[in-house]
N, C-alpha and C positions, 0 to 999 in steps of 0.2 A: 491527242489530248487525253487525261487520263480524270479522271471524276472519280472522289471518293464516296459512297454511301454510307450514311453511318445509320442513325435511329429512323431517321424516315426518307422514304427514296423524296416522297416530292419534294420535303422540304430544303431538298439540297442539290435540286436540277429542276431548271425549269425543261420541260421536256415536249417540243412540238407533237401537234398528232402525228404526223407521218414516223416521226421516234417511235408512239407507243403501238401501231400497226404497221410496223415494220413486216418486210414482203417474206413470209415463211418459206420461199422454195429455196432461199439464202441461206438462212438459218439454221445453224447445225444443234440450237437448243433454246428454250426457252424458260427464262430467267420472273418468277412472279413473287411480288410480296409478297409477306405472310399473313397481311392482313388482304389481301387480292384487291387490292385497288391499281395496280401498275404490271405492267408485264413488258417484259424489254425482250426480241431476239437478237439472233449474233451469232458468230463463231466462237467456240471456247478454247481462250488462246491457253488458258495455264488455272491450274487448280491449288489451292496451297490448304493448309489447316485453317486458315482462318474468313480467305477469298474468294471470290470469283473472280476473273478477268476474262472480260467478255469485250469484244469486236465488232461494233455495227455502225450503223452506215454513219454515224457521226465523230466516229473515235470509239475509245480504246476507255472502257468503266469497268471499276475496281469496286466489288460490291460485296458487302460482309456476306458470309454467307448464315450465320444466323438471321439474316434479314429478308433472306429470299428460298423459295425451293428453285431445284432445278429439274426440267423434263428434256428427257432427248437421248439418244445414242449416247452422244459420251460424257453425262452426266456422272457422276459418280453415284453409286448407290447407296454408298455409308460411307464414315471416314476411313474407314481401311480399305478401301477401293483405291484410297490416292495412297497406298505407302507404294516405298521402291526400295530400290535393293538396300539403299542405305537404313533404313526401318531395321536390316538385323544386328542385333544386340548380344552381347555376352554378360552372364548373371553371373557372378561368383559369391559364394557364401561368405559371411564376414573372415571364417576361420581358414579359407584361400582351400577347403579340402572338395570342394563339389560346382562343378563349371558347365553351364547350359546357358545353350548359344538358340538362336530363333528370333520371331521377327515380334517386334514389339507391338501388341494390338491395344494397347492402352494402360495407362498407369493413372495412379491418386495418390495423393499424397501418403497414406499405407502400404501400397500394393501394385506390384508390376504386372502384364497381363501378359504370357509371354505363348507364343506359337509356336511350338516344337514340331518333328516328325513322330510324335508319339500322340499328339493332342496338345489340347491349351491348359497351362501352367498357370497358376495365381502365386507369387512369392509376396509376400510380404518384405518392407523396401530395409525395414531395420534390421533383416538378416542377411543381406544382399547389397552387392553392390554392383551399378549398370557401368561397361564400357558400348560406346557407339554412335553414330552423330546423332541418334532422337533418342536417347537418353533427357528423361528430365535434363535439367539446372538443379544444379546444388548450391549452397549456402559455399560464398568466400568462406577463409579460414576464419576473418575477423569477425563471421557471424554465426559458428558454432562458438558458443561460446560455455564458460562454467558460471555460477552464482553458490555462493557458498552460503548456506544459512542455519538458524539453531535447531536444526532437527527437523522433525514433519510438521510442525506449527506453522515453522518460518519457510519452507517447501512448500503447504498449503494456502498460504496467503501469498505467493511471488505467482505460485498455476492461478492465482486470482487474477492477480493483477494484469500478468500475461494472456491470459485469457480474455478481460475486458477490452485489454490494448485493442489483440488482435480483431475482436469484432468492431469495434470502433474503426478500423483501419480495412475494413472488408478482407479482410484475411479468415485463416483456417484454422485453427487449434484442433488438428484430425487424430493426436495421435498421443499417448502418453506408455512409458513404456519402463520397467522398473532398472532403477542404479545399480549398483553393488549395493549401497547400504539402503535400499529400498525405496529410496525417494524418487519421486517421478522426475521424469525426463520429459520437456516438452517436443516437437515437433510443428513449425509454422509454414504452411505454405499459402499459395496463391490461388486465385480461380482456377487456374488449367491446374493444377496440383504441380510446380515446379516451388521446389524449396524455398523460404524467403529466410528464415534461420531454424535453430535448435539450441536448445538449452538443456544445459545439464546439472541437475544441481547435487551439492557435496554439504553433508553435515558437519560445520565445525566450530568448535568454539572463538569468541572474538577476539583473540590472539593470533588462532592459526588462520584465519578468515584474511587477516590481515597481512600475516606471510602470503597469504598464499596469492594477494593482491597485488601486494609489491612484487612479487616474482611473476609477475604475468600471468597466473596461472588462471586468474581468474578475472571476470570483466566487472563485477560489483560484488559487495557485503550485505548482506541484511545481518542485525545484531539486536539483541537484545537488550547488548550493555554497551556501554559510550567507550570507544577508542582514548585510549590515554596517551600523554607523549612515550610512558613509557615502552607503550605495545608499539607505537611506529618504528622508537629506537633498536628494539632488539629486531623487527621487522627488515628494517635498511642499513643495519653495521653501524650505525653513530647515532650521536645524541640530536633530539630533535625535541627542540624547547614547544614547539606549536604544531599542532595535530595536524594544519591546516596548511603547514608548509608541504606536506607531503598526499593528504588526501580533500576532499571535499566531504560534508557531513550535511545531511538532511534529515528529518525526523520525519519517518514515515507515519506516525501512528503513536496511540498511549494508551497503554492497558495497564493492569492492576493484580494484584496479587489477590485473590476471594478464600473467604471462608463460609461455606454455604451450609446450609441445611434444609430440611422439608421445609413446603411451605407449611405445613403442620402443626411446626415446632414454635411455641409461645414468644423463643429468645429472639430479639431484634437488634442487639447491641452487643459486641462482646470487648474488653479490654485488654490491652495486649499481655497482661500479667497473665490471665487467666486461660488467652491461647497459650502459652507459652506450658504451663501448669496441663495442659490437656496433650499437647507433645510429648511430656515426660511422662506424664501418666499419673499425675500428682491429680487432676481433677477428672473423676470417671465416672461422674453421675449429673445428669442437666439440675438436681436441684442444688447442687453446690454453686451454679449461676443462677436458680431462683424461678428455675423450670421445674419439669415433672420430677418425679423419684427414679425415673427409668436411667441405667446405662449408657451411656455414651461411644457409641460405634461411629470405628475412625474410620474413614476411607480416604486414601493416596494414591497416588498416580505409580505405577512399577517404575515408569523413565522419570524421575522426578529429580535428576540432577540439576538442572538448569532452576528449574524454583527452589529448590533449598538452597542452591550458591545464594538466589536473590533475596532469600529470607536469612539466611546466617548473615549476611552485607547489613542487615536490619537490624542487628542485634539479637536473631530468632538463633538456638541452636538444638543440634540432633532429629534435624528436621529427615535429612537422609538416611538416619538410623532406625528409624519407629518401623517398631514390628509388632504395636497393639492394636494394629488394624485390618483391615480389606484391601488389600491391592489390587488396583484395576490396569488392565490392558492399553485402555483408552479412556480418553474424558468422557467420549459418550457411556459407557458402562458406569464412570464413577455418577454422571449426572444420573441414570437409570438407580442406580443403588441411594443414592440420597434421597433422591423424591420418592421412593417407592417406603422408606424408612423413617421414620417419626424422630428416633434416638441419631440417627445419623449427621455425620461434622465431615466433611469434606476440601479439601484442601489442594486450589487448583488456580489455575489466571483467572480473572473475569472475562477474560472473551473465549474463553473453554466453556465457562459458565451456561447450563439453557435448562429451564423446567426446575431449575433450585431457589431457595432465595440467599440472597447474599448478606450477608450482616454488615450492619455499620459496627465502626469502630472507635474505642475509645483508649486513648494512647496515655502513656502515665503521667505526663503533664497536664490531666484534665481538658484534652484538645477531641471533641467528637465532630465526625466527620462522616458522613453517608456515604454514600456507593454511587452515587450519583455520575454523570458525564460530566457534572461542570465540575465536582469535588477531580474528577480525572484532569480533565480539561487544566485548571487553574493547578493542579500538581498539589493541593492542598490534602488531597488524600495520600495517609504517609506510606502505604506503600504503592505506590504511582509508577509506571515504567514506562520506558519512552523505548520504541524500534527505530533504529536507523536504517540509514541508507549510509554506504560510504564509496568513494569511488577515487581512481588516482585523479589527484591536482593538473596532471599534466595533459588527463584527456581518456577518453575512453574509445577504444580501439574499433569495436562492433557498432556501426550502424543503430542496427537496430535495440541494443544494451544500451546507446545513448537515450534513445527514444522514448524506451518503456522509463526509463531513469526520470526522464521529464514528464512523461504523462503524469508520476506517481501524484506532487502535489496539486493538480489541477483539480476542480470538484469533481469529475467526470471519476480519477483515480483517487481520489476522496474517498468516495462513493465505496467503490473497489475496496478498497481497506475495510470501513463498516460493513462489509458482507462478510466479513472472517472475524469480527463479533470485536475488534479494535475500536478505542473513540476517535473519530478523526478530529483533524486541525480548523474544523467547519466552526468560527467559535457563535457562541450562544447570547442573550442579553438577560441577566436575571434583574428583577426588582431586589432591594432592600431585606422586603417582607418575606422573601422568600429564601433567608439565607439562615435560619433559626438557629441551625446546628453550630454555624458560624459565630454567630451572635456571644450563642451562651459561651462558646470557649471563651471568647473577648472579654467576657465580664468575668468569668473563672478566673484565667488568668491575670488578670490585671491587678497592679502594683499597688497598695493602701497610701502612698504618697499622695501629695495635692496635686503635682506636679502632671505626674501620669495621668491622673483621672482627669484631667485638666483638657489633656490632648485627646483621650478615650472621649472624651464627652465631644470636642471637636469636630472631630471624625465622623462620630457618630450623626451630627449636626448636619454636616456638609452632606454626608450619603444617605440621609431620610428621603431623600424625593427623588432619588436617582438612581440608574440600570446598572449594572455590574458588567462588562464584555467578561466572559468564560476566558481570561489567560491572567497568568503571572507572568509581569517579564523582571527575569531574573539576572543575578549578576554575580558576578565572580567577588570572592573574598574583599575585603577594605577595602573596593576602588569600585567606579560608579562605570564597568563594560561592560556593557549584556551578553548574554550568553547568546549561540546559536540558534535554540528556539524562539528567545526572546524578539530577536532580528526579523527569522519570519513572521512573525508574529503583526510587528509593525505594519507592514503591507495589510492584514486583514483587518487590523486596527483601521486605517486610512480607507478600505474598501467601506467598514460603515458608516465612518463619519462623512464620507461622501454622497453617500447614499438618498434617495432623494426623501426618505423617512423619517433621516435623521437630521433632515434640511433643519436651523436654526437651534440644535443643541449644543452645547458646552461639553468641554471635555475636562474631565476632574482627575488629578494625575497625582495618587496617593503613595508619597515612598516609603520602604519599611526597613528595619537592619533587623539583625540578630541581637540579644543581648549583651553580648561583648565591649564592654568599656560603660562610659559615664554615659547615660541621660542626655547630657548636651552635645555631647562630641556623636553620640547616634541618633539624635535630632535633625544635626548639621547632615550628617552624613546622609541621611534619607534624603533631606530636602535637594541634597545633589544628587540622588537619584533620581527623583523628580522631574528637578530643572533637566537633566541629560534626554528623559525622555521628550519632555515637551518640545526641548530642541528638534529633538529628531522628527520628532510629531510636524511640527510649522514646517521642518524643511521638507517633508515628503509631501505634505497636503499645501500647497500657494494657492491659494485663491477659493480655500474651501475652509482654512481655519487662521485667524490672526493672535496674535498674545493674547487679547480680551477674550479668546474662545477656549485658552487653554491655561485652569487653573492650577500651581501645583503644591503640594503640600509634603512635608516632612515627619512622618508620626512615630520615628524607630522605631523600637523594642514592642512599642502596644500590639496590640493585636497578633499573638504570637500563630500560626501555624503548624509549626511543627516545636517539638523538644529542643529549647536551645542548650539542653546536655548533653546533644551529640550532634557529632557534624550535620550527621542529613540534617536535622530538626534545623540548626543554623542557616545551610544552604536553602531552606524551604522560606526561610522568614526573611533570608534577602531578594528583595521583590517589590515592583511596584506592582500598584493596579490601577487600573481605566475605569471608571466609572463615565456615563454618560446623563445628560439631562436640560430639560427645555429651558432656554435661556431665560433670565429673569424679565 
């Protein structure tokens, strides 16, 4: 009969006396917990790395051996007491020029311990590779895998993510080790240090990211910018009318494009004419914005490719040309140089952003907008940028690249994103009163019609007593489908109105267009945005909201967001919103 021990001997044998005073002239060793309340003798039939197998008068017990010492002749005295011939190993260097053979006395996830006839060897395991039966486990091929991202930003926030994973997973993040183009390389292993995967990641832009996905090369994307059909088509050889036939799309994150200064500096608003005029050089003194008389000192990031493609897409140009300023190595240097600087204008992401302050912004449609998480949140800050995730449609090859893929939107990998200074998808509940900046654009912009002020005062009506949920769910051109954010979106929509907080609230479901076409035909047209969402609204929530809990409305064109003079501005203003409140 064979007994296994595991955490505690009693609790998993009852064990007569005559068992624990067992006759010692029998017994070739004597087996005690580690806490000394049990003590077993026996013959010691077989020793392994992780066992005892002991012999006595009742049977044959299998007993961890972190759970017990052993005393006796042939106890073993350390683990390497128990290796045998099979322990010897051969090391070869990755480049196949240097080969050392010995018996292996222990390895970690970094480093082989190796026993030569000269003394004992330490190799480190990334320039080495083990042949021999106790050789660690290495990672299947499907679990080394590549992740391609936009540089050390998007490299810095996946060692996040992976990093979290693995401590959540009681796993090791032991080891990070430099690419070709500098980006870390992670390393995952296990308790005993046998490999569980490795990742490799590769800088590329979201074109090649996406060759290089479709060709297997790689097991996910992180992107900056949103996959088009046309990047799948030149990707896969043919036309591919939906993105979605070919990969899956998730929004990892939303971050923002900043213009910072000391907190020193009096300015707290700037308007996009007048960034624009400080790129060129056309504006070089803070009092031509209605600051001091002092100079105006640019600081830039030297890698500033990827943000200026995002500000030229905005109408911003020669952003990647300006040479009337301080070019920094890294954001931390450029954050160090603005704070340290009173005249200082800085020019970087918002989650680069730390120790500066960020200016609000006023766009040339009279639409002002703060820096805030909900202005991110809700995409109403116009320049707002969304991280993806992308992965093939058909399934993701690695194990563990499935894994880390699904942790990302859980709170847990929520979390994870907001540590690399990203807003995540956690959304928020504002008051009314709290929305000022919002407010006064609505009255800016609004139309001297009767018509319009008709609906602005409506609106305005309906959401004086009511909470705003932190999202825009958005929709594709003249037709009432929501976008991919919008979808996820829903689910956290339904987690609050389920909520037991929000037990007895109403859900107020405001739809909006662009300014394109007549007054009545973008009336219609929102109110079917509207009604699509409510739908979706009733049929995800049963039995937690009915028609009477979900009112919806049509407001087009009012309350504009972005510039409906240009696309973005247009895609910003097609949009519903949630509002919530205590039932009358």
């Amino acid at each position: 009969m064979v007994r296994l021990f595991q955490k505690s001997m009693a609790s998993h044998l009852a064990l007569s006396a005559a068992l624990l005073v067992a006759t010692p002239a029998l017994a070739d060793v004597v087996l005690t917990t580690t806490d000394g309340t049990i003590s077993l003798t026996g013959e010691l039939l077989d020793v392994t790395d992780d066992a005892y197998v002991l012999k006595t008068e009742t049977g044959e017990l299998l007993i961890r051996r972190e759970f017990a010492t052993c005393e006796g002749a042939e106890c073993p005295t350390d683990a390497s007491d128990t290796v045998t011939e099979t322990d010897v190993v051969t090391l070869t260097s990755t480049d196949g020029e240097i080969t050392l053979s010995g018996r292996l006395l222990s390895f970690t996830n970094t480093e082989y311990v190796l026993e030569t006839e000269t003394g004992s060897l330490t190799v480190r395991r990334e320039f080495a590779t083990c042949e021999g039966a106790v050789c660690p486990g290495t990672a299947s091929d499907s679990d080394r895998f590549v992740v391609t991202v936009p540089g050390a930003d998007g490299a810095s926030l996946v060692a996040a993510i992976v990093g979290d994973y693995t401590a959540a997973k009681d796993f090791n993040l032991t080891q990070q080790f430099g690419s070709d183009d500098g980006l870390p390389g992670l390393l995952i292993g296990d308790a005993r240090g046998a490999e569980v995967s490795s990742v490799n990641m590769q800088s590329m832009d979201t074109a090649g990211a996406i060759k290089a996905l479709v060709a297997g090369e790689s097991q996910f994307a992180v992107t900056r910018g949103r996959v088009t059909p046309a990047d799948v088509s030149a990707a896969v050889g043919r036309d591919v009318a939906d993105v979605s036939e070919v990969l899956t799309e998730e929004i990892i994150g939303l971050d923002a494009i900043s213009f910072v200064v000391s907190q020193e500096n009096g300015i707290d608003v700037i308007d996009f004419k007048s960034i624009q005029s400080i790129i060129n050089g056309d504006i070089t003194h803070w009092s031509q914005l209605g600051g001091s008389p002092q100079a105006i000192t640019l600081h830039t990031l030297a890698s500033n490719e990827s943000l200026g493609a995002q500000l030229n897409a905005r109408g911003f140009t020669g952003v990647n040309a300006m040479g009337n300023g301080t070019i920094h190595a890294t954001a931390d240097a450029l954050n160090a140089a603005v704070a340290a600087d009173p005249t200082g204008f800085g020019i970087l992401y918002r989650s680069q952003a730390e120790g500066v302050k960020a200016l609000n912004l006023a766009t040339a449609c009279n639409i002002f907008v703060d820096n805030s998480d909900f202005a991110i949140q809700t995409e109403e800050h116009p320049l707002a940028l969304r991280w993806y995730h992308y992965a093939l449609a058909s399934g993701t090859t690695s194990e563990f690249a499935r894994n880390v893929s699904q942790y990302i939107p859980t709170d847990a990998g929520q979390e994870s994103i907001a540590s690399r200074g990203l807003v995540t998808q956690q959304l928020q509940i504002v008051p009314m009163q709290d929305q000022g900046a919002r407010l006064l654009s609505t009255v800016l912009a609004g139309d001297a019609d009767r018509a319009s002020n008709s609906v602005m005062r409506n609106y305005f009506s309906e959401a004086s007593n009511a909470r705003r949920i932190s999202t825009s769910l958005r929709f594709l051109s003249g037709n009432a489908t929501l976008d991919s954010k919008a979808e996820s979106d829903i689910s956290r929509i339904s987690e609050i109105v389920r909520s037991n907080e929000y037990e007895g609230y109403e859900v107020l479901v405001f739809g909006f267009s662009d300014s394109y076409g007549s007054l009545d035909a973008n009336l219609a047209l929102s109110e079917r945005r509207a009604d699509a969402v409510k739908e979706v609204l009733l049929l995800d929530n049963p039995g937690y909201l009915d028609a009477e809990a979900v009112r919806s409305y049509g407001i087009g064109p009012i309350a504009p967001v972005g510039c409906n003079a240009t696309d973005e501005g247009r895609e910003q203003n097609r949009r519903v919103e949630i509002w919530i409140r205590p039932r009358a």
